[in-house]
C-alpha positions as CSV (number, residue, x, y, z in Angstrom):
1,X,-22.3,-53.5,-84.5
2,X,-24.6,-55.6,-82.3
3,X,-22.0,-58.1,-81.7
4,X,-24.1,-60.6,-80.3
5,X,-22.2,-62.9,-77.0
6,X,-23.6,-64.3,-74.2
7,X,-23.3,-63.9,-69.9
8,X,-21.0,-66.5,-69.6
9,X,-22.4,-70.2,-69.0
10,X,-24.1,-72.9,-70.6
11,X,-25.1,-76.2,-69.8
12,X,-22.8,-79.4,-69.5
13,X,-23.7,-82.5,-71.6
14,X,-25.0,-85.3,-69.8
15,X,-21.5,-86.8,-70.2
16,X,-20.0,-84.5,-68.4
17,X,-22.2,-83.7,-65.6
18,X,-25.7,-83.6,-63.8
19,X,-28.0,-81.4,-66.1
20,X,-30.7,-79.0,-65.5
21,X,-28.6,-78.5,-61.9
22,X,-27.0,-74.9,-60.8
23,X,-24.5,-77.2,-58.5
24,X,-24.0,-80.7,-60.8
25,X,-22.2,-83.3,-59.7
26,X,-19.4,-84.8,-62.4
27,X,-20.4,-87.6,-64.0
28,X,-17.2,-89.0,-65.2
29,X,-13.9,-89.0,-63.2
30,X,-10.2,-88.7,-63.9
31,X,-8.4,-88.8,-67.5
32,X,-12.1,-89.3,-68.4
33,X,-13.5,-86.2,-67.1
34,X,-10.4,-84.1,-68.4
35,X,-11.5,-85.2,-71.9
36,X,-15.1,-84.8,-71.1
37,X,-14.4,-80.9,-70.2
38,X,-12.4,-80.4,-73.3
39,X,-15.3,-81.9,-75.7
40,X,-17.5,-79.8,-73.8
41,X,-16.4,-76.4,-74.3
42,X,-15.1,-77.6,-77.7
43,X,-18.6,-78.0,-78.1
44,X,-20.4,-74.9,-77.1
45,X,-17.7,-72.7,-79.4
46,X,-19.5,-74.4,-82.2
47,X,-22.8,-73.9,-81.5
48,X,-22.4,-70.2,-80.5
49,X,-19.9,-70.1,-83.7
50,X,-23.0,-71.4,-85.6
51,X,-25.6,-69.2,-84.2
52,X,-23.6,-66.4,-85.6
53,X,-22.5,-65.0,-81.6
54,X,-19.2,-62.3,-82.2
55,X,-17.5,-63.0,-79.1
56,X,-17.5,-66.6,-77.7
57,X,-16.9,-68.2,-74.4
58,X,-16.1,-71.9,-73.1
59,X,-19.7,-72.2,-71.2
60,X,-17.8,-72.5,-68.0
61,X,-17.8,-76.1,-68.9
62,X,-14.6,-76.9,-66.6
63,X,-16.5,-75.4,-63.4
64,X,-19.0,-76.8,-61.2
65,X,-20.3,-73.2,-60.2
66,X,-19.4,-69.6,-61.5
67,X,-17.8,-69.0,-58.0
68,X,-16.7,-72.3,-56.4
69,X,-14.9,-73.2,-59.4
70,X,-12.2,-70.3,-58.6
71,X,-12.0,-70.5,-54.9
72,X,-11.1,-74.2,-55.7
73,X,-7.9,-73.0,-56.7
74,X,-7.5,-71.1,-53.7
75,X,-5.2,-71.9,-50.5
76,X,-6.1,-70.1,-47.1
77,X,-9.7,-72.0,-47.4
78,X,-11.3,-75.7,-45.9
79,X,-13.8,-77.2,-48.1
80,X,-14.0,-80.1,-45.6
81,X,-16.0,-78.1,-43.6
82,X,-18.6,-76.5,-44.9
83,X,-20.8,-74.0,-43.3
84,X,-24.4,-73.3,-44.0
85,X,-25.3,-69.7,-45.0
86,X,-27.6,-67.6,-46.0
87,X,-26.2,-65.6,-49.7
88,X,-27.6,-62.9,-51.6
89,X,-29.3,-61.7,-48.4
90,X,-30.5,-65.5,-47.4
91,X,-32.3,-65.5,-50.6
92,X,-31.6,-68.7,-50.2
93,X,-28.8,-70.9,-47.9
94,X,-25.9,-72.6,-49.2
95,X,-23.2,-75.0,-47.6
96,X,-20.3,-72.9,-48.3
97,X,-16.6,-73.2,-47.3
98,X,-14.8,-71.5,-44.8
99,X,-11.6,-69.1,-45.4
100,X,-9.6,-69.8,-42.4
101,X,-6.1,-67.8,-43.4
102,X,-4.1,-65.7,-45.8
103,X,-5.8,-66.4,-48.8
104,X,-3.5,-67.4,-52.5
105,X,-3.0,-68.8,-55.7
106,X,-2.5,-72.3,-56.2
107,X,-1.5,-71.6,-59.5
108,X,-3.7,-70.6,-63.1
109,X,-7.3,-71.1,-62.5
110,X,-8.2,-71.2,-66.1
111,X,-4.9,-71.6,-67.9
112,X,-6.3,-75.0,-69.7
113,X,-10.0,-74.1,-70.8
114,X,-8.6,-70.6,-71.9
115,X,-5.6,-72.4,-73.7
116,X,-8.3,-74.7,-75.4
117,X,-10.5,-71.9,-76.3
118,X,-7.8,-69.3,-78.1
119,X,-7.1,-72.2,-80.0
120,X,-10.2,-73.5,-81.5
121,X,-12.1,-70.3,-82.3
122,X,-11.3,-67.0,-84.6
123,X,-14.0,-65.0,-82.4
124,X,-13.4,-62.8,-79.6
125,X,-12.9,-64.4,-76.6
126,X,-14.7,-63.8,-73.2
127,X,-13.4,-65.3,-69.8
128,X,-15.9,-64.6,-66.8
129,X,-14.6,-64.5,-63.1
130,X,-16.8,-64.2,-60.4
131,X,-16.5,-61.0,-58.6
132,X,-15.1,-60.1,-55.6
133,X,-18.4,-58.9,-53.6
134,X,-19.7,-62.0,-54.7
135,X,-17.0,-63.9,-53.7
136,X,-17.3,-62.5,-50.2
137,X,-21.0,-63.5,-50.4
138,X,-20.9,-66.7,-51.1
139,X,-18.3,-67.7,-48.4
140,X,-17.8,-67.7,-44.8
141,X,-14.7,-66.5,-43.1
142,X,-12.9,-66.8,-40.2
143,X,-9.6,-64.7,-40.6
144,X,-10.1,-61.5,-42.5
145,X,-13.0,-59.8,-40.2
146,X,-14.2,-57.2,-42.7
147,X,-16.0,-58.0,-45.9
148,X,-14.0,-55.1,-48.0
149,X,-10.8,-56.4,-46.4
150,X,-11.5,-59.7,-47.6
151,X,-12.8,-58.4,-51.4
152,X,-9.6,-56.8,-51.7
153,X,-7.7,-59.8,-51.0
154,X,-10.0,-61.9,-53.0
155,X,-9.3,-59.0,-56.1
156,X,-5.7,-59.7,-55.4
157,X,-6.0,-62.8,-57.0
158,X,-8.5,-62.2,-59.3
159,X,-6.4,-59.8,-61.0
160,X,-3.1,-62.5,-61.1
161,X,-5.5,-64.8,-63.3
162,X,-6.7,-62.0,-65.5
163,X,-3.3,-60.7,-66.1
164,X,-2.3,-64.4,-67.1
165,X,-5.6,-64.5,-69.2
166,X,-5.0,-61.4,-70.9
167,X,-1.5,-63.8,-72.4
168,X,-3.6,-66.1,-73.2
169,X,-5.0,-64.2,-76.0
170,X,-8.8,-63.3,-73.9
171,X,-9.8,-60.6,-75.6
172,X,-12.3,-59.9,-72.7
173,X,-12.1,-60.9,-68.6
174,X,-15.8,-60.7,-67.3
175,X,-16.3,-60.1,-63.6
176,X,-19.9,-61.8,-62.1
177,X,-21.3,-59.3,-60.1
178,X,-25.2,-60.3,-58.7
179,X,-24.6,-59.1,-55.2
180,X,-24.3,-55.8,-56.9
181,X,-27.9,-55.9,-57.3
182,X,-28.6,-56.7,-53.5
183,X,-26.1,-54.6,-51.6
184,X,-26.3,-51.4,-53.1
185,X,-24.8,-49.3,-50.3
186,X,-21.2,-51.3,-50.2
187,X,-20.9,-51.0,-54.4
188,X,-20.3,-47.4,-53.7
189,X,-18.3,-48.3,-50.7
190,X,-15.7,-50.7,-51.8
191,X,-17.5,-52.9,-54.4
192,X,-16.2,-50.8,-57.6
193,X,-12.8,-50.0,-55.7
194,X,-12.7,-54.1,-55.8
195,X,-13.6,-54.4,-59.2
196,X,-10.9,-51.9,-59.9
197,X,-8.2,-53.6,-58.5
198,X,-9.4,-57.1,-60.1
199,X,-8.9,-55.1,-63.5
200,X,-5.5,-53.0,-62.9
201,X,-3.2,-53.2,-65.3
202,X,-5.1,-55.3,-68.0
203,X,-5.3,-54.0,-71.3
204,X,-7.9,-56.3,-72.8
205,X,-11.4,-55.2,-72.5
206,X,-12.8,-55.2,-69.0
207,X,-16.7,-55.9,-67.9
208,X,-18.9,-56.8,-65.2
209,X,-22.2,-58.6,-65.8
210,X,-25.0,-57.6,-63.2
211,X,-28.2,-59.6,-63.2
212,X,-31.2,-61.1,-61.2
213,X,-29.8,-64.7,-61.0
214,X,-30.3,-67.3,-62.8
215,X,-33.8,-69.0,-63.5
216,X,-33.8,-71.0,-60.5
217,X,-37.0,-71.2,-58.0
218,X,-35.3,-69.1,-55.3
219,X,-34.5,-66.1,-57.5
220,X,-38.1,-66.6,-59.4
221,X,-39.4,-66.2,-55.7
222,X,-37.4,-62.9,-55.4
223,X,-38.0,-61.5,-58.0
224,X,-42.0,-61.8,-57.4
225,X,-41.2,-59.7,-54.1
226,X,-39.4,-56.5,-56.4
227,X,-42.9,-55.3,-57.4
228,X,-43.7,-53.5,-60.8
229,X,-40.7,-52.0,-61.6
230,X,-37.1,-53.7,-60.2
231,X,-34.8,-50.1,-60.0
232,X,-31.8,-51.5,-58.2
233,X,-29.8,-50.5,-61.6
234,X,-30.6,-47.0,-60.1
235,X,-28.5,-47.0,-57.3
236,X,-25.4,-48.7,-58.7
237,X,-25.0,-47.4,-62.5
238,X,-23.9,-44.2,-61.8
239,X,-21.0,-45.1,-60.1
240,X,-20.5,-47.5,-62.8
241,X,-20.6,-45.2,-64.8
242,X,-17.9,-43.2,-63.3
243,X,-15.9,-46.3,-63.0
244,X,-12.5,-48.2,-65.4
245,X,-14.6,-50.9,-66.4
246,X,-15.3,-51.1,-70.3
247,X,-18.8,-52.9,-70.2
248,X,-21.8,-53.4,-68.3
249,X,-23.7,-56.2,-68.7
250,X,-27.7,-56.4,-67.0
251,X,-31.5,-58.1,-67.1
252,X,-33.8,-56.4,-69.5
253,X,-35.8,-59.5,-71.7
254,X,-39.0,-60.2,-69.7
255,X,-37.8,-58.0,-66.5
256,X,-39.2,-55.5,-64.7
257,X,-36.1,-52.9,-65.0
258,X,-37.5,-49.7,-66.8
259,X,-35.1,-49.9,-70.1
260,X,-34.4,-45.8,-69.6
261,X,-31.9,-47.0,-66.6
262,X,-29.5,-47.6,-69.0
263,X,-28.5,-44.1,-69.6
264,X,-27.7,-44.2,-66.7
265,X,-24.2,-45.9,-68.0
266,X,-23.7,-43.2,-70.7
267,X,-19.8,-43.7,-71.7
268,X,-20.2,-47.6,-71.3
269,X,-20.7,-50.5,-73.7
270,X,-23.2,-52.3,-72.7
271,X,-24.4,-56.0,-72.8
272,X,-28.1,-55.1,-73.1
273,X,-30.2,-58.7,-71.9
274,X,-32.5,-59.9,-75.1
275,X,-32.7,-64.0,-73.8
276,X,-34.7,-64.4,-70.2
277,X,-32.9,-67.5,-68.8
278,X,-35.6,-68.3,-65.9
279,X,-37.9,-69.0,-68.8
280,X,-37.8,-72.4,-71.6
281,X,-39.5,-70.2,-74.2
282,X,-37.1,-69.6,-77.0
283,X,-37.4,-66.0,-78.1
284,X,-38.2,-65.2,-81.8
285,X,-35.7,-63.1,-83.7
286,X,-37.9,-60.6,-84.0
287,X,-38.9,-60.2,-80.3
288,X,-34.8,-60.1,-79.6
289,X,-34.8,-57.2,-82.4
290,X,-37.5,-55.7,-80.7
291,X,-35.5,-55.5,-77.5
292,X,-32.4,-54.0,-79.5
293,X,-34.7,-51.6,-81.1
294,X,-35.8,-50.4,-77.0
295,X,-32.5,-50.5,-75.9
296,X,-31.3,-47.7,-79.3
297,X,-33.3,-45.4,-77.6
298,X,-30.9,-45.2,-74.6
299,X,-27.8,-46.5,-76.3
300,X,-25.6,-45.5,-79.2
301,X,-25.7,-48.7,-82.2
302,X,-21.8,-49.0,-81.8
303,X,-21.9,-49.7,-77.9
304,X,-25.1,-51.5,-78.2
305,X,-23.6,-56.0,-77.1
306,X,-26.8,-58.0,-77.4
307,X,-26.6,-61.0,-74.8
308,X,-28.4,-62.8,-72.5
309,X,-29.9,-62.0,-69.2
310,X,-28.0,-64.3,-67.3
311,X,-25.9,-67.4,-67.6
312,X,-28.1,-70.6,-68.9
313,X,-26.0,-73.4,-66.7
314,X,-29.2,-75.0,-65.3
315,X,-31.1,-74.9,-68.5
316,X,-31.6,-77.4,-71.0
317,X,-28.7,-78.5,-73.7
318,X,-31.9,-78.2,-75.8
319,X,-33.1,-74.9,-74.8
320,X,-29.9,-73.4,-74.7
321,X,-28.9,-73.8,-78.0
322,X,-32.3,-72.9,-79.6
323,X,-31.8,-69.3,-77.5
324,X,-28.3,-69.3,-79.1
325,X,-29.7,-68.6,-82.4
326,X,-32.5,-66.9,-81.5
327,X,-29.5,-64.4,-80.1
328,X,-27.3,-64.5,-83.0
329,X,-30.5,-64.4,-85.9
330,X,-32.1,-61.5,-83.5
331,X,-28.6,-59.5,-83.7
332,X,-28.5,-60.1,-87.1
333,X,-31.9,-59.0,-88.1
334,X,-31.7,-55.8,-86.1
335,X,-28.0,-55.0,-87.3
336,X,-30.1,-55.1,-91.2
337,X,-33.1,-52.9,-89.9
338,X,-30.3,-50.3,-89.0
339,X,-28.2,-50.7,-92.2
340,X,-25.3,-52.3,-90.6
């Protein structure tokens, strides 16, 4: 019961990479930086290990962003010539590549970190993947024509690393959803039909994580825009709802989203948000009880995930891991309060 995990990233040592940056730069190249990725996630399943998290992941720490560190090991795209665009709705513009034809597999995407992972930890295992509507936003193309067409093919693949995950010994494969929460109208259209083929055939437990972005200045600015209440749950849930995924993961520490939304996901574990990531003050254990306690009253205990908002890859290492055990101690001391 409240098996505590997290959204997926954390941030990379100083010997690894840039900190307190959403896009870092490596720091170290070569053999080096190999070893540097391994110590890295080697690293982070301590520290969530330590603060007592259920279900562990590798912080993402062999990626330089949640979605370019997939399409990397994509053919059918130029990175030499970036485009600028406008993502999430220009929320903010990005020099993004360009998929200029059939798009394909290299090979494994996350064979090694996986590998590394399975190996090192007892815990459950969570792999994120970015998503395939967020994959469409966060590139340009110049082949496919049709932003479903292009999610479909993008799903394609997505699923061919997922099924190689599930081998690995992943006990759960995490799509990265945020343009759900900005494009309501095509989740119902062909976003969940996406996330349906990304997931067919795996047997391991399936999930999408939906947020408000991480805590960086352009989604801080958005999110002062949303008004009082932020209800773009509303419009997406119920077809989640309805939908093959196992768990839903969403924003409610510090947010705006009404906590009631959530039955709107009756059926569905869900990864209820106790840790805000756009803020460097480390929640108490009592105030992430608290938001377990809010979240019971929508929720059965059993499908009840405490995690955090968002990933924490531009926070600092410092920060990060003091929210860690604010997560796992909070868990912990509501999982007493309910006799568990």
């Amino acid at each position: 019961m409240f098996d505590a995990t997290i959204a997926g990233s954390l941030p990379k040592p100083f010997w690894l990479a840039e900190t307190n940056k959403l896009w870092p730069q490596w720091a170290v190249s070569g053999e080096n930086l190999a070893t540097a990725k391994r110590d890295a996630t080697l690293l982070w399943i301590k520290a969530q290990e330590d603060a007592g998290l259920a279900i562990v992941t590798e912080g993402e720490q062999s990626r330089q962003h949640f979605v370019h560190g997939f399409l990397e090991f994509v053919e059918g795209i130029d990175f030499e010539h970036k485009v600028k665009m406008g993502i999430r709705n220009n929320r903010y513009d990005a020099m993004v590549p360009v998929v200029v034809g059939p798009i394909r597999l290299k090979g494994r995407v996350h064979a090694t970190e996986a590998r590394l992972a399975r190996a090192h930890t007892q815990k459950k295992l969570k792999i994120t993947m970015p998503g395939p509507m967020t994959i469409v936003d966060t590139i340009a193309d110049r082949h496919y024509g049709d932003k479903a067409r292009l999610a479909m093919a993008f799903a394609e693949l997505l699923n061919q690393e997922a099924r190689a995950l599930e081998a690995d010994g992943v006990d759960v494969i995490q799509f990265d959803e945020p343009a759900f929460n900005v494009y309501m109208d095509d989740v119902s259209a062909w976003g969940i039909d996406a996330l349906h083929r990304a997931i067919e055939g795996l047997k391991c437990t399936t999930a999408v994580h939906i947020c408000y972005g991480y805590g960086i200045k352009a989604n801080l600015d958005w999110k002062e825009t949303l008004g009082g209440e932020w209800r773009q749950y509303e419009a997406i849930f119920p077809a989640l709802a309805k939908s093959r995924i196992d768990q839903v993961s969403l924003e409610c520490a510090n947010s705006h989203v009404p906590m009631h939304l959530i039955k709107l996901l009756d059926g569905k574990d869900v990864m209820v948000g106790v840790i805000d990531v756009a803020s460097d003050t480390v929640e108490t254990a009592e105030q992430v009880a608290g938001t377990i306690n809010q979240a019971l009253k929508y929720v059965a205990r059993e499908k009840l995930y405490p995690c955090t908002n968002c990933g924490m890859a531009p926070m600092s290492r410092e920060i990060a891991l003091a929210k860690l055990e604010a997560l796992g101690a909070g868990a912990a001391l509501a999982r007493a309060r309910v006799g568990g």
